[in-house]
N, C-alpha and C positions, 0 to 999 in steps of 0.2 A: 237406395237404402245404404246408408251408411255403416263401414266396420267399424267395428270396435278395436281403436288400440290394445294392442298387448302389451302389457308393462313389464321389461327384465327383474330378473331379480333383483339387481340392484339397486334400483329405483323405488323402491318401498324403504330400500333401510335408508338410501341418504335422506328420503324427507324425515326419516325419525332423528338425525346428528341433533338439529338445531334445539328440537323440543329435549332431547337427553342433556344439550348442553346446559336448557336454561336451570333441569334438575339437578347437575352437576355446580354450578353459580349459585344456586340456593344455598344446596348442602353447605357448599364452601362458606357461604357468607354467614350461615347458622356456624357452621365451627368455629370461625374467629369472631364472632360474638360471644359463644360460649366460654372459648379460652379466655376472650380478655376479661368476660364477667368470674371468671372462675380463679384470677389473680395470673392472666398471662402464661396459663398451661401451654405449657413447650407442645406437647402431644396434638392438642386439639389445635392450636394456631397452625401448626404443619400440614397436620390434613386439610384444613382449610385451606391454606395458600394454594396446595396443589391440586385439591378439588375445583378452588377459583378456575388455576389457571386453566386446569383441562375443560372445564366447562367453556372457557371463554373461544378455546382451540375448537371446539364442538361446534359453538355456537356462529362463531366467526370465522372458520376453516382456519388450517396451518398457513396458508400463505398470503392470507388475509391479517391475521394474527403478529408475523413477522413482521409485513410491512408495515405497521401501525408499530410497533415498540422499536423496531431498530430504524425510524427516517433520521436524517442528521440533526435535526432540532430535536427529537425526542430522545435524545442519550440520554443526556441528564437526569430524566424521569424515569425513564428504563432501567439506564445502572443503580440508581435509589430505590427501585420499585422491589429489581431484583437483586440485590443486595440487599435490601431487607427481607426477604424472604430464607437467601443465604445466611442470614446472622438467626433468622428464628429458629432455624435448621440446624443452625451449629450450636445453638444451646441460651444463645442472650435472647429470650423472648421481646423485654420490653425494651430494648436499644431495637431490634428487629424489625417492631414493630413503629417505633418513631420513625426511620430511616424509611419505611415502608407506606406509610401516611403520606410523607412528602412528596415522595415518586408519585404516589394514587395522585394528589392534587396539583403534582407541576405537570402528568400525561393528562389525563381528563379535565384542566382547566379551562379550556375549549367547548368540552360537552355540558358544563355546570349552567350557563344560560340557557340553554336548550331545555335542562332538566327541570329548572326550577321554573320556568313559563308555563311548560306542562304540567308542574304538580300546580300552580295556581291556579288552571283549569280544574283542577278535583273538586267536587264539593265540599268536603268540609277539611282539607288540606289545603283549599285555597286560603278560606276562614280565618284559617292561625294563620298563614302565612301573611296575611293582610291586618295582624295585629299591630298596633304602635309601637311598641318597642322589639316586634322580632321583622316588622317590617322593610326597616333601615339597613340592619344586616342581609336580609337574600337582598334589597336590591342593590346592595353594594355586591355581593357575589355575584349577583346575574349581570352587573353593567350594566343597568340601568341608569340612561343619564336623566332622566325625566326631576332625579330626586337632587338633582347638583345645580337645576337651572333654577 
């Protein structure tokens, strides 16, 4: 007959981090959508950024998290990503937020192929994605060279 493991207490909350983080990434992602629909609200762009970021802390652990924004090739996108976060913080929303654009897509310009393969498997995200004139653009984003030969 087999026992039953007993699980510590602590082993229930860590498997709740990653699902709290992905709550935390939402929220974030709904607040700086709101601000910038809302004409670049200093308020809402902040808690977003820092709801992002702790979600992503949540979701990706702290030392996970580190070494993906501070490797030596990813300064650039780092200092941008978080420098624009510091300028939404400090009062210039939409400088903040340009500065912070460009960090998002010089760090994750790497994961944009991956993303956009997988939204082509959705069903009706595939669809549009596979229209004629918005088709040329993802596959220039995803690096697709099928479209250059």
């Amino acid at each position: 007959m087999m026992k039953k493991r007993r699980l510590s207490v602590a082993q229930p909350m860590l498997s709740c981090f990653p699902e709290i983080g992905v709550g935390f990434v939402a929220f974030g992602v709904t607040f700086i959508f709101l601000g910038v629909i809302l004409l670049f609200d200093k308020g809402l762009l902040a808690i977003g950024n820092i709801l992002f970021l702790a979600g992503l802390a949540f979701v990706a652990g702290l030392e996970r998290s580190f070494r993906f924004f501070f490797q030596r090739h990813k300064w650039k996108g780092s200092g941008a990503f978080f420098g624009g976060i510091l300028t939404v913080l400090l009062g210039w929303p939409l400088i903040g937020m340009c500065i912070e654009v460009y960090g998002f897509i010089v760090l994750f310009s790497g994961f944009f192929p991956v993303a956009i393969n997988f939204m082509r498997r959705v069903p009706v995200l595939g669809q549009l994605l596979n229209l004629p004139f918005i088709s040329g653009f993802v596959d220039r984003l995803a690096g697709d060279s099928k479209m250059n030969v």
